[in-house]
N, C-alpha and C positions, 0 to 999 in steps of 0.2 A: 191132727197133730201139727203144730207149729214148727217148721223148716227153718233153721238159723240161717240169718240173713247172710254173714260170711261162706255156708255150707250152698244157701239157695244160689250164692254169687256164685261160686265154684262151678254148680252144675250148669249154668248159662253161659259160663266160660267154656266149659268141654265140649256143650251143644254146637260152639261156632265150631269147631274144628269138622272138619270133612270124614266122612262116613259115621259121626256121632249124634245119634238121636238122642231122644229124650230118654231111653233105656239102657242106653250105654252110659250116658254120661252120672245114671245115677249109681250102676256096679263101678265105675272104675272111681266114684267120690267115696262111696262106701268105702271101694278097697284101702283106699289112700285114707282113708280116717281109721283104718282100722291096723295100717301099717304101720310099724316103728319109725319112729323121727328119722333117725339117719335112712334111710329107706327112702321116706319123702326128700328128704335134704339132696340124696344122690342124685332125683331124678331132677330136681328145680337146676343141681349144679349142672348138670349133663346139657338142659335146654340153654342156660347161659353160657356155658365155655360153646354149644352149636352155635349161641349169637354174636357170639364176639370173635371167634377162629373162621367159621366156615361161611365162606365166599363163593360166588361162581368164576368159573375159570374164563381168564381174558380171552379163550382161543374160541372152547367149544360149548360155556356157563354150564358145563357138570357142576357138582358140586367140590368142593378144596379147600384146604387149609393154604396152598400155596397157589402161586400166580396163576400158573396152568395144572393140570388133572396130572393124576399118573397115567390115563390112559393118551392123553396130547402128548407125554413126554414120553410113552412107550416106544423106543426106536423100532421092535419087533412087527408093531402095526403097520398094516399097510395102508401109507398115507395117499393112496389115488381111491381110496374105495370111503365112502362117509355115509352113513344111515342118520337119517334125519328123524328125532323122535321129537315128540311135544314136551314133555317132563324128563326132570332128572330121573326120577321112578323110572324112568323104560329104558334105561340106561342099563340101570343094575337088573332091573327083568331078562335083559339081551345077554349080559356078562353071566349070566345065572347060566346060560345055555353051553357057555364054552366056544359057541360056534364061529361067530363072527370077531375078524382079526383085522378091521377097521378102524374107523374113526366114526367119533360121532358130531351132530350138530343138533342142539338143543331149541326149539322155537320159543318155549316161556308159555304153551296151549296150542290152541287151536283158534281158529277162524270163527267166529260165532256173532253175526251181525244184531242175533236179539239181543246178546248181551253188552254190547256193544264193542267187539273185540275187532278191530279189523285188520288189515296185513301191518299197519304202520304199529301195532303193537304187539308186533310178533317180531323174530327177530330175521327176519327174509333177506333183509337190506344186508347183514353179518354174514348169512348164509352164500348171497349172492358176492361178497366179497371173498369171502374163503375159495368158492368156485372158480375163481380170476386167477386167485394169488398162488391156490395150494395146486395146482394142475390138475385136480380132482378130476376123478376118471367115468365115475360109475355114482349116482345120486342113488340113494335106496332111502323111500318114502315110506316111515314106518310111523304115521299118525296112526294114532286107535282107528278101527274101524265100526264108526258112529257117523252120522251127519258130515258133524263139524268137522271129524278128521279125513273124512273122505273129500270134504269142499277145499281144505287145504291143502290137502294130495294134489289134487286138478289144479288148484292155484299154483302152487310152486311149479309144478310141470310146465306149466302154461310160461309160466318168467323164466324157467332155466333152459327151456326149447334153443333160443336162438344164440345159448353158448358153447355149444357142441359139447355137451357133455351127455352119457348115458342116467337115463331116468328110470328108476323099476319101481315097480309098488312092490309091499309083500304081500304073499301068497294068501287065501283065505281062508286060513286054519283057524283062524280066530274069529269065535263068536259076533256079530255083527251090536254094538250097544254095549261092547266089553271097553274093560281097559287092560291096555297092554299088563299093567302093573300087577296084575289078576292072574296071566296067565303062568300055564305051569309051563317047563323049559323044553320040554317035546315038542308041546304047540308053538311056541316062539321058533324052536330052532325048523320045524318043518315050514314057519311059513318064510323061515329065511331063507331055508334051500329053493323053494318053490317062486320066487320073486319072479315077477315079469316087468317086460321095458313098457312105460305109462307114457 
């Protein structure tokens, strides 16, 4: 059977996206060919008002419509405590739990020299700014626990040692080769109670 060249383009589009193989990307071109217009049309508008609205925030690069996050301008959080995750995604995993009444700080990934990611493209240099300016009390190290998030755990610890500020990892509730984004809100919030100083 001959694959239309706009349908073949389609499915090598969804393949680039993250966690879409070649099985995915052919149920969810089915589905959308098999949807009504408006249907498709809501979701192309939905990706374009997310391209054109939503920004990262100047403080902590969550994700926003406005300058800074709701959770930066939440007067409620306690701003000496800051959990340090690699993605927006572990933000909203963390908020999923209720537990934590902090702030956060966003790297942009992790440390990964095969790929050639090193600290100057992460955002450390912000990190270590915010630690100066905001009187930050308590650093909580909540890279994935994989490789690369454990090499930047050490990393950061290692540069924030000589600013007197407290460092903790989380707890090892979580699968080792997971992502936070994965997990369910039990295991986030037990490895947030469980934290130790790194």
């Amino acid at each position: 059977m001959e694959v239309s060249p706009v349908f073949f383009h389609l499915l090598e589009e969804l393949q680039r996206l993250p966690g879409i193989g070649r099985k995915s990307a052919k149920r969810i071109a089915f589905h959308l060919l098999k949807s009504p217009k408006d249907e498709t049309f809501q979701l192309t508008k939905a990706i374009e008002l997310m391209k054109e609205r939503v920004r990262p925030c100047t403080r902590c690069f969550n994700i926003t419509e406005e300058e800074l996050c709701s959770i930066c301008t939440d007067e409620g959080r306690d701003p000496i405590l800051l959990c340090v995750v690699e993605e927006a995604g572990d933000v909203i995993a963390f908020e999923r739990t209720g537990e934590f009444k902090g702030r956060y700080h966003i790297l942009g990934g992790a440390l990964s020299p095969l790929d050639g990611r090193g600290p100057e493209d992460l955002r450390i240099e912000q990190l270590l700014e915010r630690v100066r300016g905001e009187r930050i009390q308590e650093v909580i190290l909540a890279t994935n626990p994989n490789v690369e998030g454990e090499a930047t755990a050490i990393y950061i610890s290692k540069i924030l040692r000589p600013l007197d500020v407290k460092v903790t990892r989380i707890a090892r509730g979580l699968p080792v080769g997971s992502d936070l984004d994965y997990a369910d809100e039990v295991t986030l919030a037990r490895a947030l109670e469980g934290r130790r100083e790194y």
